[in-house]
C-alpha positions as protocol buffer text, in pm:
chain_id: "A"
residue {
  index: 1
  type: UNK
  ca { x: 0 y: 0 z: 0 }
}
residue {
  index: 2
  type: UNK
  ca { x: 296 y: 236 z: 75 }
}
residue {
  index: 3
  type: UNK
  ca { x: 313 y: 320 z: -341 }
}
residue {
  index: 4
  type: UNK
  ca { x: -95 y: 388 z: -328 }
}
residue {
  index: 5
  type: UNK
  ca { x: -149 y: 781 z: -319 }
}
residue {
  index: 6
  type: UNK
  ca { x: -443 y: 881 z: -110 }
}
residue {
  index: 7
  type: UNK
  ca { x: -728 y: 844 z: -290 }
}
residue {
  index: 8
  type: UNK
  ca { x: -596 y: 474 z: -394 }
}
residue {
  index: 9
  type: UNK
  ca { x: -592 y: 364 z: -68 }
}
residue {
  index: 10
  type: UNK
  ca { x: -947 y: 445 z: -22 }
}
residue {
  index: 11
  type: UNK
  ca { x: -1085 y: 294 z: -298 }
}
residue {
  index: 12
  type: UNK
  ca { x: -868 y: -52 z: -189 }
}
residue {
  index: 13
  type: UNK
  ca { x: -1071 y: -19 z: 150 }
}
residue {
  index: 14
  type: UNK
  ca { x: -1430 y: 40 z: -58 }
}
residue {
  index: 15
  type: UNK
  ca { x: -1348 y: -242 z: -248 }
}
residue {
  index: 16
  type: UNK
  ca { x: -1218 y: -395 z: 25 }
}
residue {
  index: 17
  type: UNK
  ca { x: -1545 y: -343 z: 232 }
}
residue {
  index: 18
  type: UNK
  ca { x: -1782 y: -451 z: -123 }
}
residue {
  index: 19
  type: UNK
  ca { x: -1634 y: -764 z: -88 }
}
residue {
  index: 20
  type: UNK
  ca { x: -1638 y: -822 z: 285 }
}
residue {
  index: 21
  type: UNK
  ca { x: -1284 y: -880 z: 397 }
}
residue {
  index: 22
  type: UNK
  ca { x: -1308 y: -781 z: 733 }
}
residue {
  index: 23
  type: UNK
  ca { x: -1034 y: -868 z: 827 }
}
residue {
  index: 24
  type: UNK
  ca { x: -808 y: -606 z: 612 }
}
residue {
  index: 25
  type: UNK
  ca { x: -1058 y: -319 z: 682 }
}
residue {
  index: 26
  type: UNK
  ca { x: -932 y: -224 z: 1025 }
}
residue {
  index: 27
  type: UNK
  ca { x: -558 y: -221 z: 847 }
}
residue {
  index: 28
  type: UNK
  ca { x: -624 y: -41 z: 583 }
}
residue {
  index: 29
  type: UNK
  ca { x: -804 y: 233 z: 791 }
}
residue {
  index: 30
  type: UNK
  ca { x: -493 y: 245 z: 996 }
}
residue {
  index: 31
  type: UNK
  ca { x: -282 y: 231 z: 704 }
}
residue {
  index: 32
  type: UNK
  ca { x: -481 y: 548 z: 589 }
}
residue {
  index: 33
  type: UNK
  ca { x: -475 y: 711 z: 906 }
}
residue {
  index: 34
  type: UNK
  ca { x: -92 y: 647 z: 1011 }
}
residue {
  index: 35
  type: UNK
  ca { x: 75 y: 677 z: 672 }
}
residue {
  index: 36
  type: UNK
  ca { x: -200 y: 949 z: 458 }
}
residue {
  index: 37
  type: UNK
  ca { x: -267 y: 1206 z: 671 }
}
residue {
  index: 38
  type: UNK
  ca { x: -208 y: 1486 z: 439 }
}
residue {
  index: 39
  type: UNK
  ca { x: -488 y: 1314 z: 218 }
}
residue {
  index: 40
  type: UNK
  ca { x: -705 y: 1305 z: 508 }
}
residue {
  index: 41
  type: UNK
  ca { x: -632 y: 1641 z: 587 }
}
residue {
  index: 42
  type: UNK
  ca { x: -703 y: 1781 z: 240 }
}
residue {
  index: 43
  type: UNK
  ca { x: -1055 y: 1677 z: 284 }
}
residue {
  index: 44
  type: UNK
  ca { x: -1193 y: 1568 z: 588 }
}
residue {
  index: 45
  type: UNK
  ca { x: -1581 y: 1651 z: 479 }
}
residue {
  index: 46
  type: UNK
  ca { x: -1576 y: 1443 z: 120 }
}
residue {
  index: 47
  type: UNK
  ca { x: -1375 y: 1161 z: 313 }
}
residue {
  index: 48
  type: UNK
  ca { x: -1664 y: 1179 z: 583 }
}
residue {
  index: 49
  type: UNK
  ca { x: -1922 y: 1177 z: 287 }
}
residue {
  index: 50
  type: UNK
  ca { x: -1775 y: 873 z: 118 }
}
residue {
  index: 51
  type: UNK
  ca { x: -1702 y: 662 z: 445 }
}
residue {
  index: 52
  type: UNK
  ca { x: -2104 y: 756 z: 608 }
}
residue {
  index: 53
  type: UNK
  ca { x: -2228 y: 458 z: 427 }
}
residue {
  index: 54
  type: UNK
  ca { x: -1967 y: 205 z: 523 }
}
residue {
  index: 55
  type: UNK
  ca { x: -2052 y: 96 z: 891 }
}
residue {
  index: 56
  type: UNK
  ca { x: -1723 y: -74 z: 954 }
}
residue {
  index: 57
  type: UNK
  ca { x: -1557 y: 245 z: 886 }
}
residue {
  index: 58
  type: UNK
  ca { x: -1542 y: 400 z: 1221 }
}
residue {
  index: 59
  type: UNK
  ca { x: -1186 y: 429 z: 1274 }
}
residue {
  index: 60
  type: UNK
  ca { x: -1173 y: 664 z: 959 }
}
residue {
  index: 61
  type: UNK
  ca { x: -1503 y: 850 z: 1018 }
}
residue {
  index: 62
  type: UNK
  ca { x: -1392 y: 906 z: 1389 }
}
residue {
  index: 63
  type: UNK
  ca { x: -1081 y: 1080 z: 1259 }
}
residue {
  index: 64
  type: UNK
  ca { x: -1224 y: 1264 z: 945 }
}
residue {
  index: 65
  type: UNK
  ca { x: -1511 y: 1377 z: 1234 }
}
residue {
  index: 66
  type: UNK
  ca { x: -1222 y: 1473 z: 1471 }
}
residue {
  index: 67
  type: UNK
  ca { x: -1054 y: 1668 z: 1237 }
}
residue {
  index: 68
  type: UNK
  ca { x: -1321 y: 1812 z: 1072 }
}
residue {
  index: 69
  type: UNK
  ca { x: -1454 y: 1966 z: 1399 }
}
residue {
  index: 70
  type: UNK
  ca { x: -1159 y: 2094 z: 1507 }
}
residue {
  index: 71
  type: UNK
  ca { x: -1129 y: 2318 z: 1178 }
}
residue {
  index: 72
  type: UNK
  ca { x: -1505 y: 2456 z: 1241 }
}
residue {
  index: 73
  type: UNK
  ca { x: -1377 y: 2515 z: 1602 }
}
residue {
  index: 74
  type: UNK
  ca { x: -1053 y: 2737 z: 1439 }
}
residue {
  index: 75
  type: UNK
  ca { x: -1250 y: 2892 z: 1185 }
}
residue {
  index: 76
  type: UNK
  ca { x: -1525 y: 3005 z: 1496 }
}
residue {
  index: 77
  type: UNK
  ca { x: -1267 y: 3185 z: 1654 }
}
């Protein structure tokens, strides 16, 4: 995964998801979280849009939520 930009990794853990490997989707999350921050970063509200549907996405929509939160709490200010 470490030559996937971004946007690659999260359409691995879609696909990933469509065809129920559980197992990888906690990985891959962490993968995304640990190793793709700037991507994460870039975005938080579409990566929150894509990720609402998929229940076993918490980890990412958790962080996306975090993060996206704590920019409306900056731009309050």
């Amino acid at each position: 995964m470490k030559n996937l930009q971004g946007p690659d990794v999260l359409k691995l853990l879609i696909a990933v998801d469509e065809l129920n490997i559980h197992s990888l989707i906690s990985h891959i999350q962490e993968f995304l979280i640990e190793h793709q921050t700037e991507f994460l970063h870039q975005n938080p509200t579409g990566i929150l849009e894509t990720v609402y549907h998929q229940e076993t996405f918490t980890g990412l929509w958790n962080f996306c939520l975090e993060k996206f939160v704590k920019n409306l709490k900056f731009y309050s200010i």
